[in-house]
C-alpha positions in Angstrom: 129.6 97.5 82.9 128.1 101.1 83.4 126.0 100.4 80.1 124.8 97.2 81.9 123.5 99.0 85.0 122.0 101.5 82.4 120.0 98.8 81.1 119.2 97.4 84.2 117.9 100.5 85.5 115.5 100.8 83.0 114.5 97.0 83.0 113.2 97.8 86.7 110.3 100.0 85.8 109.3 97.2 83.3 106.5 94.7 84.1 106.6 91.8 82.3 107.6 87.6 82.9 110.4 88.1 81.0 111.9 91.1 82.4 111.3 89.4 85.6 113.1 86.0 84.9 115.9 88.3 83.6 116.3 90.3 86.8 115.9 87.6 88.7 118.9 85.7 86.9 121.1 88.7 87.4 120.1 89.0 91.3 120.9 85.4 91.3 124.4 86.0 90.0 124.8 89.0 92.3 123.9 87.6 94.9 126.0 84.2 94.2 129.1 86.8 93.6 128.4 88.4 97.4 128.2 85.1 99.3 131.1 83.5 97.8 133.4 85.9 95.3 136.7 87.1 96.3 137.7 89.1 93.4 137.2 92.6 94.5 136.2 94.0 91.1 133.8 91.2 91.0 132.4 92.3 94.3 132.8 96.2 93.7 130.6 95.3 90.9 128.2 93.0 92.4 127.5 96.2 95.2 126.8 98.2 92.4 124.7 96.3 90.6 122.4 95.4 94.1 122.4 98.9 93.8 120.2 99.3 90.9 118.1 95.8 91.4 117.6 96.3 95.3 114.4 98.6 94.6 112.9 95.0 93.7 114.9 92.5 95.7 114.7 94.6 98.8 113.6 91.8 101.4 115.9 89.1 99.9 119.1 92.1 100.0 118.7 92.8 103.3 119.7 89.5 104.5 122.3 89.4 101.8 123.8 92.6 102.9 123.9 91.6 106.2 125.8 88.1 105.5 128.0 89.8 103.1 129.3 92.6 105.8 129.4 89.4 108.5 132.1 87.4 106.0 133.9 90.0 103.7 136.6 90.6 106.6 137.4 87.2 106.5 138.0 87.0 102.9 141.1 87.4 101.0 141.0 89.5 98.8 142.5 88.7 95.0 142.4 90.9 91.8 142.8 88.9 88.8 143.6 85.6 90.7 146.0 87.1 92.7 145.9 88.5 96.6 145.8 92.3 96.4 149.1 93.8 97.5 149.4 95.7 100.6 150.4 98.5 98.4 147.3 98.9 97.1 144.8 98.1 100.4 144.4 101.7 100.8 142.3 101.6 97.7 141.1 97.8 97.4 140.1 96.7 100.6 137.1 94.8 102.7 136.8 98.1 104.2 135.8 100.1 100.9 133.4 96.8 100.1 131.6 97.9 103.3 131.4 101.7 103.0 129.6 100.2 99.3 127.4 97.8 101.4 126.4 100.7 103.4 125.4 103.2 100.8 123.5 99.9 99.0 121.5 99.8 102.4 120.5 103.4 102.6 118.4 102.8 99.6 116.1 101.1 101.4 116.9 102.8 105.1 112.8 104.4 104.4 111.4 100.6 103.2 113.7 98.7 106.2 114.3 100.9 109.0 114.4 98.8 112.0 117.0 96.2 110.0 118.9 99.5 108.5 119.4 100.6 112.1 120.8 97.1 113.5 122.5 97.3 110.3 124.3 100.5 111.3 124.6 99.7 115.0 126.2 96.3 114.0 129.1 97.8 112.0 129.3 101.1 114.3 132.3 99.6 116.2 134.4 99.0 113.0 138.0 99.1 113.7 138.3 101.6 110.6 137.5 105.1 110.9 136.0 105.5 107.1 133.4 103.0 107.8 132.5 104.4 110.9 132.7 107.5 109.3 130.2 106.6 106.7 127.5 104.4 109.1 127.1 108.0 111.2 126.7 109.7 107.8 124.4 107.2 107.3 122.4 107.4 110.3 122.3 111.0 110.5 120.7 110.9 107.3 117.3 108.7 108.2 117.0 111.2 111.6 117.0 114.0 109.6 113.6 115.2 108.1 113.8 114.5 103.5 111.0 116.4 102.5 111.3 114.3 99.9 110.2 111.3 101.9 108.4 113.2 104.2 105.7 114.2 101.6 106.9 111.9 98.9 104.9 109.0 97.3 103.7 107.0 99.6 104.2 109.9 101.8 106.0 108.7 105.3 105.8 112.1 107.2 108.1 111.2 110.3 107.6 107.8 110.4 111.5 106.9 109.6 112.5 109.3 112.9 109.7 107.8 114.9 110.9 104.2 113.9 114.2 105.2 114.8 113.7 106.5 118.2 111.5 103.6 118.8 114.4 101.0 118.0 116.8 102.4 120.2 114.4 102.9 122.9 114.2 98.8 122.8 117.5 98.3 123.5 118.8 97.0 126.6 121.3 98.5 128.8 124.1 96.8 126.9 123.1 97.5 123.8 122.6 100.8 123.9 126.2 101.2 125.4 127.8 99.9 122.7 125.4 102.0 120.2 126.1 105.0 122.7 128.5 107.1 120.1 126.2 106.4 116.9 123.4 107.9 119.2 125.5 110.9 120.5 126.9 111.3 117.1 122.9 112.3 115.9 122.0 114.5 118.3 125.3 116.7 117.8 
């Protein structure tokens, strides 16, 4: 698997009809995998390999991340056909799909900022404390200043903080109740 995502990687910087009829096949199986799969490795995998092809895909894996953290709670879980005992939740679970899902989103938190935020605000109320954990992590991240980004190519200088105070300034009252401690939880 790792080898796959090695090649994969590499296959990403390449321009050609080929390389893009191959990518596109394996974001098809991904993304066939995320809206339907109920094999955790499967899915564990399928994160991973958005991962490497969402630098491409990044439009079209927005909306599938956001469908996949919308329905994976629902979902029983199986590993190798059968449902994942409660023995071994605390290391297989919906909630360690997410905290994936999430770090798949920050790689395109700069690209998407305004769906990254809603993103974060929409799963900042998650009954587990690991995955609220993580969105705050998350969150805290695109406010801070990455001189990477900041002078990086394209350079974006603030425009990721600016974009960020300007979505939460949009919110209603309501809203920005329930997104109250993700707010607090950046200026601390």
């Amino acid at each position: 698997f790792h080898l796959r995502l090695s090649a994969l990687s590499k296959l990403m910087a390449v321009k050609s009809p080929a390389v893009d009829e191959r990518l596109s096949q394996e974001y098809a199986r991904v993304e066939q995998s995320l809206r339907n799969s109920s094999d955790y490795d499967e899915l564990a995998q399928s994160l991973k390999t958005l991962g490497v092809l969402v630098g491409r895909y990044h439009m079209a894996a927005a909306e599938l991340l956001d469908d996949f953290v919308n329905s994976i709670g629902a979902r029983a879980l199986t590993v190798d056909g059968a449902p994942i005992p409660a023995s071994r939740t605390r290391y297989r679970s919906a909630n360690h799909l997410l905290r994936d899902a999430i770090d798949v989103a920050q790689s395109i938190a700069y690209v998407h900022t305004e769906w990254f935020v809603g993103f974060l605000v929409a799963l900042s109320g998650h009954a587990d404390g690991e995955v609220t954990k993580r969105v705050q992590q998350a969150l805290n991240k695109v406010a801070s200043f990455d001189l990477d980004i900041f002078y990086g190519d394209p350079p974006r200088g603030a425009e990721p903080q600016t974009r960020l105070v300007d979505y939460f300034s949009q919110l209603d009252d309501d809203a920005l109740r329930h997104a109250l401690g993700l707010v607090l939880g950046v200026l601390d």
